[in-house]
DRENDRENVO-956100 format. One record per atom (N, C-alpha, C, O, CB): residue in three letters; z, x, y; atom name; chain. Coordinates in steps of 0.001 Angstrom, whole numbers, plus 500000, padded with zeros to 6 digits. Glycine has a CB too. Layout:
BEGIN
ALA | Z | X | Y | CA | A
...
This chain:
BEGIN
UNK | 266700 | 121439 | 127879 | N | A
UNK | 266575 | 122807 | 128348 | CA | A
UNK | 265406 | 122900 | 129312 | C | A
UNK | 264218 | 122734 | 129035 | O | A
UNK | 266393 | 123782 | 127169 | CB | A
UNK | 265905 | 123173 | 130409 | N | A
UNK | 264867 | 123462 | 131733 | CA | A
UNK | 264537 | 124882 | 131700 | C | A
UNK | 265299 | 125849 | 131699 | O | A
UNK | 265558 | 123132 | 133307 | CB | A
UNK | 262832 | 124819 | 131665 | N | A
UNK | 262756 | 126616 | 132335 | CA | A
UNK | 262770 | 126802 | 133632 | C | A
UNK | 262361 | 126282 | 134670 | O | A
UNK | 261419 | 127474 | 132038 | CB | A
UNK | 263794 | 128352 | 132981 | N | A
UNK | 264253 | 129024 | 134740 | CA | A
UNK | 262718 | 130270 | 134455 | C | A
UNK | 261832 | 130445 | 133619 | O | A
UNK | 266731 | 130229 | 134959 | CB | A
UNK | 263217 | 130904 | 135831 | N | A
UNK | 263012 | 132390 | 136209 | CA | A
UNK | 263933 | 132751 | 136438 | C | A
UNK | 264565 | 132034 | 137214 | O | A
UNK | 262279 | 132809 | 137140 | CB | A
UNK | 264582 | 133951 | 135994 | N | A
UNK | 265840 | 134870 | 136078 | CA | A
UNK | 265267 | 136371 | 136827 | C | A
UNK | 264493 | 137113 | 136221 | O | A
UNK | 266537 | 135159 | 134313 | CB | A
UNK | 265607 | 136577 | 137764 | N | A
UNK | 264871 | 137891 | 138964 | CA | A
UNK | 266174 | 138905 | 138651 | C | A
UNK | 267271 | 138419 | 138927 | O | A
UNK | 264698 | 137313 | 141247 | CB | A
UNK | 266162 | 140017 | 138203 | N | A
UNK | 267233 | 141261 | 138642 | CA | A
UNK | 266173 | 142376 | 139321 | C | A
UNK | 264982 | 142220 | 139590 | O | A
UNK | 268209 | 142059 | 137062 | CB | A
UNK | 267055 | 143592 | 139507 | N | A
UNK | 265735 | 144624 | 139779 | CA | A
UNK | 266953 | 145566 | 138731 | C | A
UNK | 268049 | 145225 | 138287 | O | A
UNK | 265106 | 145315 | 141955 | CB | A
UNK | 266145 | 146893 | 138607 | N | A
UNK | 266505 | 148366 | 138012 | CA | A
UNK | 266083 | 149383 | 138904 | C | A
UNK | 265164 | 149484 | 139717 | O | A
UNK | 265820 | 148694 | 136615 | CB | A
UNK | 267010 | 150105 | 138523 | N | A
UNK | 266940 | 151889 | 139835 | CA | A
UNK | 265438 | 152654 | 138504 | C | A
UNK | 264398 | 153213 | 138851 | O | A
UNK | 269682 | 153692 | 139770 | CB | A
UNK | 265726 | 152481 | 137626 | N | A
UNK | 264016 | 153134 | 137126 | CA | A
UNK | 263467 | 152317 | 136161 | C | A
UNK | 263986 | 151272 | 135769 | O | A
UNK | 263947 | 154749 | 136339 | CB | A
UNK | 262187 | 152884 | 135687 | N | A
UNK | 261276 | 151893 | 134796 | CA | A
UNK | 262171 | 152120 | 133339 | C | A
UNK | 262493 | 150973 | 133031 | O | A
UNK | 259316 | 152445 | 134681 | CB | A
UNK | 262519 | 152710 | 132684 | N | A
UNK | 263081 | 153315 | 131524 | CA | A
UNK | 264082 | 151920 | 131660 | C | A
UNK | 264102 | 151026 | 130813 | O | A
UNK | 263756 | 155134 | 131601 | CB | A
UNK | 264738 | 151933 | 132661 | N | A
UNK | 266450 | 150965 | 132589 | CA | A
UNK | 265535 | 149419 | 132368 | C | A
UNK | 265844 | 148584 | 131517 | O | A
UNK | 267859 | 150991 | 134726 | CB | A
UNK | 264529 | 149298 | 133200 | N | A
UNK | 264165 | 147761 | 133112 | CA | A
UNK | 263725 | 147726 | 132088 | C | A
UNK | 264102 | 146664 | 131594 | O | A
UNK | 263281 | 147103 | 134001 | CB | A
UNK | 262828 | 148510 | 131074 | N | A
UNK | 262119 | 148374 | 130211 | CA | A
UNK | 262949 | 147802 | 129130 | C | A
UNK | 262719 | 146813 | 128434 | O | A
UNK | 261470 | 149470 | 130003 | CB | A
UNK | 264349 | 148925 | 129115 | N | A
UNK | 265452 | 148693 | 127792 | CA | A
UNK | 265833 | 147582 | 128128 | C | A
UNK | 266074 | 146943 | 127104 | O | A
UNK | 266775 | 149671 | 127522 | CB | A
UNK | 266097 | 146752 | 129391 | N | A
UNK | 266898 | 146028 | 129404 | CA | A
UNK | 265710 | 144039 | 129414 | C | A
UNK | 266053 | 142876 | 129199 | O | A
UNK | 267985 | 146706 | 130835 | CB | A
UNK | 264514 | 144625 | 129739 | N | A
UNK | 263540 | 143410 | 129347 | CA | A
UNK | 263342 | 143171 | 127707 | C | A
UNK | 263348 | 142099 | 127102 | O | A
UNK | 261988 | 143734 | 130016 | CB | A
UNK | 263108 | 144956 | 127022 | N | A
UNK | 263229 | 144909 | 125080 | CA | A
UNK | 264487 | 144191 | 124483 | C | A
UNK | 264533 | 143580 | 123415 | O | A
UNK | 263414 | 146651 | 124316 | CB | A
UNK | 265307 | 144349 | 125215 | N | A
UNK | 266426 | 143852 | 124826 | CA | A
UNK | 266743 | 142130 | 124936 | C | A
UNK | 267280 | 141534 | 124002 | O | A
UNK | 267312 | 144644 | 125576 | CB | A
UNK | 266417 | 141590 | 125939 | N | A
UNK | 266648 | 140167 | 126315 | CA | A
UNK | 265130 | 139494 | 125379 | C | A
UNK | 265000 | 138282 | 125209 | O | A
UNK | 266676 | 139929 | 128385 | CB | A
UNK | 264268 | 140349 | 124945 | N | A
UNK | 263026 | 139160 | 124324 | CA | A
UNK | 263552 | 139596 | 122727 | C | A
UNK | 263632 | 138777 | 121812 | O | A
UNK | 260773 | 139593 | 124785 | CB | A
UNK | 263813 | 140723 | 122627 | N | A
UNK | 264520 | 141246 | 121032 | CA | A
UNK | 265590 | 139914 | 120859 | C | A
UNK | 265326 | 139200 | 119891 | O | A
UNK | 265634 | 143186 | 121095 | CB | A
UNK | 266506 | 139595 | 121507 | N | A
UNK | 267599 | 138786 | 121415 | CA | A
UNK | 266520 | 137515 | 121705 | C | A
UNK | 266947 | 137772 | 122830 | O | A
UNK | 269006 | 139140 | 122525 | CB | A
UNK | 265969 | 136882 | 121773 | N | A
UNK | 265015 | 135821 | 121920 | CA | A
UNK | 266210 | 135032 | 123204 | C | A
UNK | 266695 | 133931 | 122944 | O | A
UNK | 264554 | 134828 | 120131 | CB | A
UNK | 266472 | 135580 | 124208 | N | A
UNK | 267313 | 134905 | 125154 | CA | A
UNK | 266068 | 134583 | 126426 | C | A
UNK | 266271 | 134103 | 127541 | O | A
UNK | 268787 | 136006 | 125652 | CB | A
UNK | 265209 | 134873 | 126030 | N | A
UNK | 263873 | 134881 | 127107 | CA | A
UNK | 262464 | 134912 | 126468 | C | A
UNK | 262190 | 135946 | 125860 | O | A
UNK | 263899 | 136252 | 128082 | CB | A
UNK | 261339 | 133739 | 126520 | N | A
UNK | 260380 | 133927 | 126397 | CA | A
UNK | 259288 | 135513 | 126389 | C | A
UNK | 258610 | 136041 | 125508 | O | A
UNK | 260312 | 133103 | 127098 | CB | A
UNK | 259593 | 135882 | 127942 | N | A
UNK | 259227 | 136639 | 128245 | CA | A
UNK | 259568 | 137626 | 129646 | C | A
UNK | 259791 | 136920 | 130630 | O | A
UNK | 258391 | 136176 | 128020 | CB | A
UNK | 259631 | 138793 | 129861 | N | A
UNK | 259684 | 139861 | 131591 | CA | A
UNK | 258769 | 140154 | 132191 | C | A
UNK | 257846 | 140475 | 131442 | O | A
UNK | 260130 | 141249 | 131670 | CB | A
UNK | 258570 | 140203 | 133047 | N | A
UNK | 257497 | 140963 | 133502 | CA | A
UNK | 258356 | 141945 | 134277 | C | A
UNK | 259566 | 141905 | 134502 | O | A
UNK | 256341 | 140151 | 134336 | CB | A
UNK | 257368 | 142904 | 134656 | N | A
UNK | 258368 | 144298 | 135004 | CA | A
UNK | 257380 | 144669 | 136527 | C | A
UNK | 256254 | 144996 | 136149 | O | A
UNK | 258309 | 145977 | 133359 | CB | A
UNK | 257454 | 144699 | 137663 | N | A
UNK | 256799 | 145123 | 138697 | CA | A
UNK | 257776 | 146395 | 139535 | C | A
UNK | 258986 | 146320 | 139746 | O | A
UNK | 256457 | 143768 | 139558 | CB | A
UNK | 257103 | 147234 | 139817 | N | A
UNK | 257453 | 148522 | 140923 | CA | A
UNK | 257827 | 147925 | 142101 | C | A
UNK | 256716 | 147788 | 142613 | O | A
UNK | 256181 | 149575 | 141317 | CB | A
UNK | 258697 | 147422 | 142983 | N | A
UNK | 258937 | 147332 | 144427 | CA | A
UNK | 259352 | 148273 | 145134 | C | A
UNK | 259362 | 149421 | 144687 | O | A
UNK | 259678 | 146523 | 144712 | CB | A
UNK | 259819 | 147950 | 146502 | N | A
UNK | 260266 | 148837 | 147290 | CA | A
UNK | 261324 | 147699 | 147869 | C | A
UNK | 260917 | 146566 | 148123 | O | A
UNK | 259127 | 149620 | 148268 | CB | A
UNK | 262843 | 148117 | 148078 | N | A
UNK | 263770 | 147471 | 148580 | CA | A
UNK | 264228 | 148605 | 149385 | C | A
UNK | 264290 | 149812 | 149150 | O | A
UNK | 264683 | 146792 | 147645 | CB | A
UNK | 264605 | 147720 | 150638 | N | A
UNK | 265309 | 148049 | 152057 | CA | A
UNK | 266508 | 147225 | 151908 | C | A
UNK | 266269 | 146039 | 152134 | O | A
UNK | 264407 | 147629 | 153512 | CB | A
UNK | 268112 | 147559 | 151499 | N | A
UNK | 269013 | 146825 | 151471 | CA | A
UNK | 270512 | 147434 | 152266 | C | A
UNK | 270730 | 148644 | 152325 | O | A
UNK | 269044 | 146520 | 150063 | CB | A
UNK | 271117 | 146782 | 152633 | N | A
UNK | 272619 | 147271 | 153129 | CA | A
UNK | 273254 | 147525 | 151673 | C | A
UNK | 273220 | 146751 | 150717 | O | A
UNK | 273618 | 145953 | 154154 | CB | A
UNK | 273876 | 148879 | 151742 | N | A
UNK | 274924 | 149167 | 150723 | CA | A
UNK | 276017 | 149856 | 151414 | C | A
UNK | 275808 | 150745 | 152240 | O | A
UNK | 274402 | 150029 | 149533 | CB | A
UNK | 277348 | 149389 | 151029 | N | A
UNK | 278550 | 150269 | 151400 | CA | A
UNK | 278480 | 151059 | 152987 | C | A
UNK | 278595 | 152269 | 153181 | O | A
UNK | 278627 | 151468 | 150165 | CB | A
UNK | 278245 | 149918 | 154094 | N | A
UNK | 277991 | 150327 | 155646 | CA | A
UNK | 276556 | 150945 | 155964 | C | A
UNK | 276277 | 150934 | 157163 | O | A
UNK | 279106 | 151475 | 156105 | CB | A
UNK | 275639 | 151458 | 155150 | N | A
UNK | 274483 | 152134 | 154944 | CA | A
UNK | 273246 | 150701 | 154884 | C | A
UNK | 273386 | 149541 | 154499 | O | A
UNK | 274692 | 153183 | 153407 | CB | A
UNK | 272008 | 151474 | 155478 | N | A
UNK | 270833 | 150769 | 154484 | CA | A
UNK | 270080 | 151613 | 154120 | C | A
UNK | 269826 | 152673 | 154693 | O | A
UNK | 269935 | 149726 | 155003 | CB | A
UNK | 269694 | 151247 | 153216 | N | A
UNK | 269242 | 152021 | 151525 | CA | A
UNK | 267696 | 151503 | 152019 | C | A
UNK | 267360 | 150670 | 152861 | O | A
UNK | 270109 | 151087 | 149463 | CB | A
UNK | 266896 | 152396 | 151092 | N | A
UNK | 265596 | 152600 | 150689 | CA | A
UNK | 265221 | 153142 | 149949 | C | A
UNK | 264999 | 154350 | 150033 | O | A
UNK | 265021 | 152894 | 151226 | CB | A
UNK | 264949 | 152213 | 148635 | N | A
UNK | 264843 | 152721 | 147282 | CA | A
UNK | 263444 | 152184 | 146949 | C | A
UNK | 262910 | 151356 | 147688 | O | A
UNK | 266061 | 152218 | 146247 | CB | A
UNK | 262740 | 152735 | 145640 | N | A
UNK | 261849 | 152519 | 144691 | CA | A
UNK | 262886 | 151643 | 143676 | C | A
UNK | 263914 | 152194 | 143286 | O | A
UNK | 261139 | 153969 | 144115 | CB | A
UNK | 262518 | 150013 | 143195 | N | A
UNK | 263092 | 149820 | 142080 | CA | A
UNK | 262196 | 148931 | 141399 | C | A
UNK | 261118 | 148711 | 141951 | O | A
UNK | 264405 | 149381 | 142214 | CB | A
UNK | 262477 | 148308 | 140159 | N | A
UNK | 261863 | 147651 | 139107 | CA | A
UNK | 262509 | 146377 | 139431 | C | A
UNK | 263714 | 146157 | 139304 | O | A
UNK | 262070 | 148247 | 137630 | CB | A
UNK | 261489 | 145425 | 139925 | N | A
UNK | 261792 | 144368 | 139253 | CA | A
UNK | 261491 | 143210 | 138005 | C | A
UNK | 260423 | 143088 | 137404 | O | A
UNK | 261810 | 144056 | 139936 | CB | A
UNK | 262652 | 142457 | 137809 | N | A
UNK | 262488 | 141862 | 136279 | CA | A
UNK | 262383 | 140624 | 136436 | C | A
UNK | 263385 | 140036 | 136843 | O | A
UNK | 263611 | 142085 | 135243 | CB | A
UNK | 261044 | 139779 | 136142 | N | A
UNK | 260957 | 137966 | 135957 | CA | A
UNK | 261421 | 137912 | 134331 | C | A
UNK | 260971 | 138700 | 133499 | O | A
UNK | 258946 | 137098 | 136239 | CB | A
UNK | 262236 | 137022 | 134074 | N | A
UNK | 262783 | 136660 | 132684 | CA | A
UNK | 262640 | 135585 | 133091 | C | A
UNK | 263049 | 135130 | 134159 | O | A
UNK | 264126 | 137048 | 132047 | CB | A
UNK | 261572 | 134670 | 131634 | N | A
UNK | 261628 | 133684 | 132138 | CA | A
UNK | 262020 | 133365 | 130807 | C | A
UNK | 261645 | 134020 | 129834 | O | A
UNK | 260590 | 133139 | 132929 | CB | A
UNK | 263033 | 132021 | 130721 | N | A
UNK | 263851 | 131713 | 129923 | CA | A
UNK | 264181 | 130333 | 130436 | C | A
UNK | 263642 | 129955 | 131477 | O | A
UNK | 264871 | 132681 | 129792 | CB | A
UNK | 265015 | 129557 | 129796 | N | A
UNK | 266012 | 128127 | 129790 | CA | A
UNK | 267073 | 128234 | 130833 | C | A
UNK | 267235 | 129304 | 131420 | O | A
UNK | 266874 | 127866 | 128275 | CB | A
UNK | 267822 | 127166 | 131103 | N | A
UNK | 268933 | 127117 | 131508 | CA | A
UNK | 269967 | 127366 | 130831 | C | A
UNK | 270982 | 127987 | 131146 | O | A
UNK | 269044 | 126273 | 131913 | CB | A
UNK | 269684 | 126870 | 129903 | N | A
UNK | 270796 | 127222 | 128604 | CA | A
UNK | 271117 | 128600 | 128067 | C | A
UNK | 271968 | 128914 | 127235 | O | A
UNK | 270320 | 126572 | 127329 | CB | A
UNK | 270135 | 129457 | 128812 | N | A
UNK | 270361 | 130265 | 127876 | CA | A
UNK | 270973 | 131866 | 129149 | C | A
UNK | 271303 | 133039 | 128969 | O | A
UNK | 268684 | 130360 | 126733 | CB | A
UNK | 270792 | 130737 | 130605 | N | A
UNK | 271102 | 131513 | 131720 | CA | A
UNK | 272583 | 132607 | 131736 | C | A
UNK | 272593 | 133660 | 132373 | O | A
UNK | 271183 | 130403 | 132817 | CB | A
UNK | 273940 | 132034 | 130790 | N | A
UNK | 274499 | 133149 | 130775 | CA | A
UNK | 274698 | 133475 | 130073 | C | A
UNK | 275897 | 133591 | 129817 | O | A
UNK | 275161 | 133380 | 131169 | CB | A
UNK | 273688 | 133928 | 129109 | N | A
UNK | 273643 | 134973 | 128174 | CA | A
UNK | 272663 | 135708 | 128391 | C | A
UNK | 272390 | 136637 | 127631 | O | A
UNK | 273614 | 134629 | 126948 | CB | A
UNK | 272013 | 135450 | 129382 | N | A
UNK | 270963 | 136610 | 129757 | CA | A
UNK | 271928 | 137735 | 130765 | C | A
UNK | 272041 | 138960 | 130713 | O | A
UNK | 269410 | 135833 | 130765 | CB | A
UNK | 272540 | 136696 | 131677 | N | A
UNK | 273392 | 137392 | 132752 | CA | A
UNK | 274230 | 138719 | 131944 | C | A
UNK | 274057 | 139938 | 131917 | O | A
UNK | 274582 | 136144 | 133481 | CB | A
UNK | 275160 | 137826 | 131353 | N | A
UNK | 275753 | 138826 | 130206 | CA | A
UNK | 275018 | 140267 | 129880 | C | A
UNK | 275549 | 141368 | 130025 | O | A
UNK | 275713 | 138010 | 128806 | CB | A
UNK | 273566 | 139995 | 129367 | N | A
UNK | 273065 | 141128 | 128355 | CA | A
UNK | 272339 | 142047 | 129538 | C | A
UNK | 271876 | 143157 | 129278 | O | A
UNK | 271850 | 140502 | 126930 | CB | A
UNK | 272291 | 141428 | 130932 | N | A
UNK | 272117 | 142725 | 132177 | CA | A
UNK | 273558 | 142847 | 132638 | C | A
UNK | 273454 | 142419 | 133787 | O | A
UNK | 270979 | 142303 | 133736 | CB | A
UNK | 274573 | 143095 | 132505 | N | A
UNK | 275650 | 143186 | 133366 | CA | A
UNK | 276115 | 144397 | 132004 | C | A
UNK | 276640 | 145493 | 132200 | O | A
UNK | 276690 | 141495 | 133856 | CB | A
UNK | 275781 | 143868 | 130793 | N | A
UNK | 276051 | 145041 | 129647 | CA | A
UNK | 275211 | 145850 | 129662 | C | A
UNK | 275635 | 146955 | 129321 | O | A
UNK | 276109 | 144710 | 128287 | CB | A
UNK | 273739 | 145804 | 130010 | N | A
UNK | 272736 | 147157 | 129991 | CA | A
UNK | 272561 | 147916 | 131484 | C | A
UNK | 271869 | 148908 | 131717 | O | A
UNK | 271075 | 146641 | 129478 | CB | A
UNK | 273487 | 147071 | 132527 | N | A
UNK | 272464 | 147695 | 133562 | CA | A
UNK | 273727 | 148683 | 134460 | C | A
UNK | 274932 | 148450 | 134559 | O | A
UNK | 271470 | 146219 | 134711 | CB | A
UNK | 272829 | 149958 | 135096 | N | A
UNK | 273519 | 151013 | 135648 | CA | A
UNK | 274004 | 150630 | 137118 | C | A
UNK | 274549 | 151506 | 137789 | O | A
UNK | 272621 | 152254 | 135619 | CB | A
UNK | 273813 | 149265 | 137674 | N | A
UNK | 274454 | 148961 | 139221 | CA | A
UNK | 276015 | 148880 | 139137 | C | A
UNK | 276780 | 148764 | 138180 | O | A
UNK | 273885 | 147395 | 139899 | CB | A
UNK | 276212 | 148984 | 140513 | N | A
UNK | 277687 | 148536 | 140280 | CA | A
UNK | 277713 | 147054 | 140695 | C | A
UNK | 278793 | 146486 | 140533 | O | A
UNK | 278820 | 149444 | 141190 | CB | A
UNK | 276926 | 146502 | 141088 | N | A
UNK | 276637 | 145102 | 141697 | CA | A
UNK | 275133 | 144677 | 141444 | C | A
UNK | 274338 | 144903 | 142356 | O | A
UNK | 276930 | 145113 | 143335 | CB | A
UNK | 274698 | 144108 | 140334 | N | A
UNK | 273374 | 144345 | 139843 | CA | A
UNK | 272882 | 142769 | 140361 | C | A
UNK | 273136 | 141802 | 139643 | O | A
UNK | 273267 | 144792 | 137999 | CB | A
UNK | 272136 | 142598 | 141708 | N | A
UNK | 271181 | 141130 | 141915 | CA | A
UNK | 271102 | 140302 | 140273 | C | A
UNK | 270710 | 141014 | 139348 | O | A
UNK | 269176 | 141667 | 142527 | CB | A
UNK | 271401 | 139114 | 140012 | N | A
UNK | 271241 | 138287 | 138849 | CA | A
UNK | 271231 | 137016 | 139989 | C | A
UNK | 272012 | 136882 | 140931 | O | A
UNK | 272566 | 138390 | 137457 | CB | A
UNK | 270007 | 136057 | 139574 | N | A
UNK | 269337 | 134796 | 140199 | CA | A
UNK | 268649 | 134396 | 139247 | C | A
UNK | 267974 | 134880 | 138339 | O | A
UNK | 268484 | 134919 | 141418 | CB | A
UNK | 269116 | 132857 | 139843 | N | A
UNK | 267766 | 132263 | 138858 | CA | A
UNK | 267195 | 131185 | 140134 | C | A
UNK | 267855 | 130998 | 141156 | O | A
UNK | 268368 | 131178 | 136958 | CB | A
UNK | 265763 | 130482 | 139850 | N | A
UNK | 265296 | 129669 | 140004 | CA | A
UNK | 264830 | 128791 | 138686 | C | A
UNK | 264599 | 129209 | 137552 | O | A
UNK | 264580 | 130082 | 140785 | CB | A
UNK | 264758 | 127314 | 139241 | N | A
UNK | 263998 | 126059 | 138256 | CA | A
UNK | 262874 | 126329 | 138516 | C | A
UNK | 262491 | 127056 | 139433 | O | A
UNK | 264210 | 124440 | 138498 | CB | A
UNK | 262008 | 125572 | 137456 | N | A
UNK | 260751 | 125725 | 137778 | CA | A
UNK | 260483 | 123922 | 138085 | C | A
UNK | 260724 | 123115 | 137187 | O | A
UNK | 259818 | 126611 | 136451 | CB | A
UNK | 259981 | 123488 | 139414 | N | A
UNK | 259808 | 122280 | 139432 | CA | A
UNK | 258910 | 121217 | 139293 | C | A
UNK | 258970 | 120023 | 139586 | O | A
UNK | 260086 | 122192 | 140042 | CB | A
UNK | 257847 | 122111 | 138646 | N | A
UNK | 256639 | 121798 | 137759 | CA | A
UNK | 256392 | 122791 | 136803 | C | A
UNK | 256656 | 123897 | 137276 | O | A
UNK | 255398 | 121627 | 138515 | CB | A
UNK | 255957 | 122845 | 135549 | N | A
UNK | 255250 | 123720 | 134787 | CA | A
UNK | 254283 | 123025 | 134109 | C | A
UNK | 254139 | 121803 | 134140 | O | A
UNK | 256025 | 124443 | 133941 | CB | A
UNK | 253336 | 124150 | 133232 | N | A
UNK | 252346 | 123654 | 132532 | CA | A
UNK | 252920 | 123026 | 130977 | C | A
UNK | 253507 | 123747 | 130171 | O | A
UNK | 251281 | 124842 | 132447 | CB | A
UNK | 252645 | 121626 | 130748 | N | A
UNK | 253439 | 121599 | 129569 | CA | A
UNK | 253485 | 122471 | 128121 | C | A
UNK | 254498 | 122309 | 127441 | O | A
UNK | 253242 | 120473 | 129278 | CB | A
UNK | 252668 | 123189 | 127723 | N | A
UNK | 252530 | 123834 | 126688 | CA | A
UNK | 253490 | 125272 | 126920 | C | A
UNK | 254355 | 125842 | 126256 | O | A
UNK | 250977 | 123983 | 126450 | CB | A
UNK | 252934 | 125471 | 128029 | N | A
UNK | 253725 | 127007 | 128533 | CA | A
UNK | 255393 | 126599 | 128459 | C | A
UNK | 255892 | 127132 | 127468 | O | A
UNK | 253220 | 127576 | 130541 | CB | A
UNK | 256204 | 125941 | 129102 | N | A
UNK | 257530 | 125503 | 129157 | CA | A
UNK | 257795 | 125134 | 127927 | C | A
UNK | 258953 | 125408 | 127613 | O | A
UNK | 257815 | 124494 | 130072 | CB | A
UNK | 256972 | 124447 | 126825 | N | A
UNK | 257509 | 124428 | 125495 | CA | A
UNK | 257640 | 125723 | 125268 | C | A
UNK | 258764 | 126086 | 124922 | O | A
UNK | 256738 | 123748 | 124455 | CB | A
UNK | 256689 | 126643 | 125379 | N | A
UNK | 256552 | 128057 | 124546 | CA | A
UNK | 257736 | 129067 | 125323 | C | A
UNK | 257673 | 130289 | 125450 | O | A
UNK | 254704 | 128828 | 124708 | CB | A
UNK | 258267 | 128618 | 125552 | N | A
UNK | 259667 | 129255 | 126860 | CA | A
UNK | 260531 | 129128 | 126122 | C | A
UNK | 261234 | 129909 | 125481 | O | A
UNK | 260173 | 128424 | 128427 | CB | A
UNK | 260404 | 127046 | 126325 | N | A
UNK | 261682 | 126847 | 125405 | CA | A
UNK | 261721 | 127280 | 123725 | C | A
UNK | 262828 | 127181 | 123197 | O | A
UNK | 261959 | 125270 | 125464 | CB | A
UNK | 260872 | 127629 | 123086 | N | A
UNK | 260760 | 127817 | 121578 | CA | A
UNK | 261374 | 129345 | 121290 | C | A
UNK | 262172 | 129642 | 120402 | O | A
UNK | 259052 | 127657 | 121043 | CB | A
UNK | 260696 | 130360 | 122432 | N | A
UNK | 260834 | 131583 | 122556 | CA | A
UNK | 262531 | 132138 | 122905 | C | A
UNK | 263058 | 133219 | 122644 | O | A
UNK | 259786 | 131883 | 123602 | CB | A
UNK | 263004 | 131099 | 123487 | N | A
UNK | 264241 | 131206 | 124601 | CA | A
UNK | 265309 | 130701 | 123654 | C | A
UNK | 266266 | 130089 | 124129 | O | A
UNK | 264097 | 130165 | 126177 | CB | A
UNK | 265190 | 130977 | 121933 | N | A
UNK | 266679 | 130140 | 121505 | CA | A
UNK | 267278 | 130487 | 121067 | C | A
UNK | 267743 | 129979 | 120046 | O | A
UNK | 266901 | 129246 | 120904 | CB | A
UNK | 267795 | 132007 | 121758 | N | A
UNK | 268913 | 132647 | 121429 | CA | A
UNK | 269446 | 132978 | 119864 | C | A
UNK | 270586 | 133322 | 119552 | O | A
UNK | 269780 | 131914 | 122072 | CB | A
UNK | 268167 | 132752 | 118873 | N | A
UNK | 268398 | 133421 | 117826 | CA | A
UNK | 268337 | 134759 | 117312 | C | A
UNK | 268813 | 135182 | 116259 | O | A
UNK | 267946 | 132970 | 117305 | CB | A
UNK | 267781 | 135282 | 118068 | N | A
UNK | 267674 | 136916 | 117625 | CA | A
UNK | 268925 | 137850 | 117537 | C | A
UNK | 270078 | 137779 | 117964 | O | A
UNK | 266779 | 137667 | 118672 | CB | A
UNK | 268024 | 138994 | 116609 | N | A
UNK | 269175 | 140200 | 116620 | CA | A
UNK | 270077 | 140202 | 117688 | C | A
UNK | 269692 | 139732 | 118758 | O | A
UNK | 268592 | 141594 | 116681 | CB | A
UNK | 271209 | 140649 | 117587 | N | A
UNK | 272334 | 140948 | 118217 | CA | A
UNK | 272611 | 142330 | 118106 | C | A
UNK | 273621 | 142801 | 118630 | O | A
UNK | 273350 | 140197 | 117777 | CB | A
């Protein structure tokens, strides 16, 4: 099990919040971090300019679609950004504590 970073964003803090409680509740992710951005994007012939939340989940590979899953079930987009990156160095203690955190045993 390799640690990823898993990036989505949310239209408010409330949606990212439920949906970061939710992925570390389910132990499908170490940990989120939650940051305020500003996205400039093309939607439906338009470009948009929104306030949104974005979400670092950092988690396994293994455990990449079941995270996907548990934002595509919590989240209000109709096309919600889901990415991951490897990490192609980490600190060894930290990537254990990813992988320990990240094993998909939790509540359901």
């Amino acid at each position: 099990m390799k640690p990823i970073a898993i990036f989505t964003t949310a239209g408010s803090a409330d949606e990212a919040r439920r949906i970061a409680r939710t992925i570390v509740e389910r132990q499908l992710a170490a940990c989120v971090q939650i940051t305020e951005i500003e996205s400039f994007y093309r939607w439906k012939g338009a470009v948009q300019n929104e306030t949104e939340w974005r979400l670092l989940i950092k988690s396994t590979d293994a455990q990449y679609a079941a995270v996907e899953a548990a934002i595509r079930e919590l989240h209000s987009y109709e096309l919600p950004a889901i990415y991951s990156v490897a990490f192609d160095q980490a600190y060894a203690p930290c990537a254990e504590w990813i992988r320990e955190e990240s094993s998909g045993a939790g509540v359901r």
